[in-house]
matplotlib code that plots the C-alpha trace (Angstrom):
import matplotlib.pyplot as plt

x = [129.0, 131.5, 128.4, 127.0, 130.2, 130.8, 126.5, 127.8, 130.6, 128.8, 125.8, 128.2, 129.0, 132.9, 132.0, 135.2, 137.5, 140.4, 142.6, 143.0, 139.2, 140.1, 142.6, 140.9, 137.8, 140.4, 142.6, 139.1, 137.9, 141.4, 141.0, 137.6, 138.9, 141.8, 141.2, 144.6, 142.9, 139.9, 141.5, 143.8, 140.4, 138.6, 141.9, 141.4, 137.3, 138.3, 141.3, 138.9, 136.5, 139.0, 140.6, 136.5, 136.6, 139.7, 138.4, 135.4, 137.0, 139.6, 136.5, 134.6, 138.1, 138.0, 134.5, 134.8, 137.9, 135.8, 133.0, 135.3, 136.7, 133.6, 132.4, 135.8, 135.5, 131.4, 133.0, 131.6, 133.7, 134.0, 134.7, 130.6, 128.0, 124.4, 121.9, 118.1, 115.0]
y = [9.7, 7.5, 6.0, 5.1, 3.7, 1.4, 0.1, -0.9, -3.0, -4.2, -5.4, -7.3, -10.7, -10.1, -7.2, -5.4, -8.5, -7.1, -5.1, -3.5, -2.1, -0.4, 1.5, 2.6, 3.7, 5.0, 7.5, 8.5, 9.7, 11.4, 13.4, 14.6, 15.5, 17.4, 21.4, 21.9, 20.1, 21.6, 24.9, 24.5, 23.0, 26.2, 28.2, 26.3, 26.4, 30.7, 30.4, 29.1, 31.6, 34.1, 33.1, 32.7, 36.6, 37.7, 36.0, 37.6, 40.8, 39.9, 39.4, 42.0, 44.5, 42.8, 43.8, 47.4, 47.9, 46.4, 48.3, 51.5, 50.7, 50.5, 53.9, 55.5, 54.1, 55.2, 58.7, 58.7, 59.7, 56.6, 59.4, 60.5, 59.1, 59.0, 59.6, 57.9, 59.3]
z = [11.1, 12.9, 14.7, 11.5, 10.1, 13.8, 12.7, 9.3, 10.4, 13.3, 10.7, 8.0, 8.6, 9.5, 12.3, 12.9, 13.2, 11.0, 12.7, 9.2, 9.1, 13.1, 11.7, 8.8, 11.3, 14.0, 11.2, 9.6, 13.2, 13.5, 10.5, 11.7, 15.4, 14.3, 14.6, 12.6, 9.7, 10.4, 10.0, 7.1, 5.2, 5.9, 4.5, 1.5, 0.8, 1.4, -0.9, -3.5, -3.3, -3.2, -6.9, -8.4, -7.2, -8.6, -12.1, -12.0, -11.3, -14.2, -16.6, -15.7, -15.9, -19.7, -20.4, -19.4, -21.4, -24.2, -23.6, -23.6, -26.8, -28.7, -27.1, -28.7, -31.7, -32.0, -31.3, -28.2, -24.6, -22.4, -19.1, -20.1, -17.8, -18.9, -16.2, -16.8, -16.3]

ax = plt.figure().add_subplot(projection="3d")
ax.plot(x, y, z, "-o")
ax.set_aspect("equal")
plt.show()
């Protein structure tokens, strides 16, 4: 990617003259190069996943309890299990 970003800038009529466009190509192949970033990145993608588990697991908790209720309240016993043949 940082090849393709050096092509662009060597393909517009300024080229890389401004010192400011250097740095901005120089920090953006920092950020890339750095394992620590790298690292704390993939914490976060797993930190994600791991919250969209613990809502499913909190909506699917909900749905039982529901699901339970209704069987009480039909005058069934929620602890039955029904076995199909």
């Amino acid at each position: 990617m940082l090849w393709r970003l050096r092509k662009e800038n060597q393909k517009s009529p300024g080229g890389m003259n401004s010192v400011r466009e250097h740095r901005r190509l120089f920090d953006w192949s920092d950020r890339t190069m750095n394992t620590d970033g790298i690292y704390k990145r993939e914490v976060q993608e797993m930190q994600k996943m791991v919250h969209g588990l613990q809502m499913r697991v909190k909506d699917l908790a909900y749905t039982i309890h529901n699901l339970e209720h209704k069987v009480k309240v039909l005058g069934g016993d929620p602890n039955q299990y029904e076995m199909e043949f």
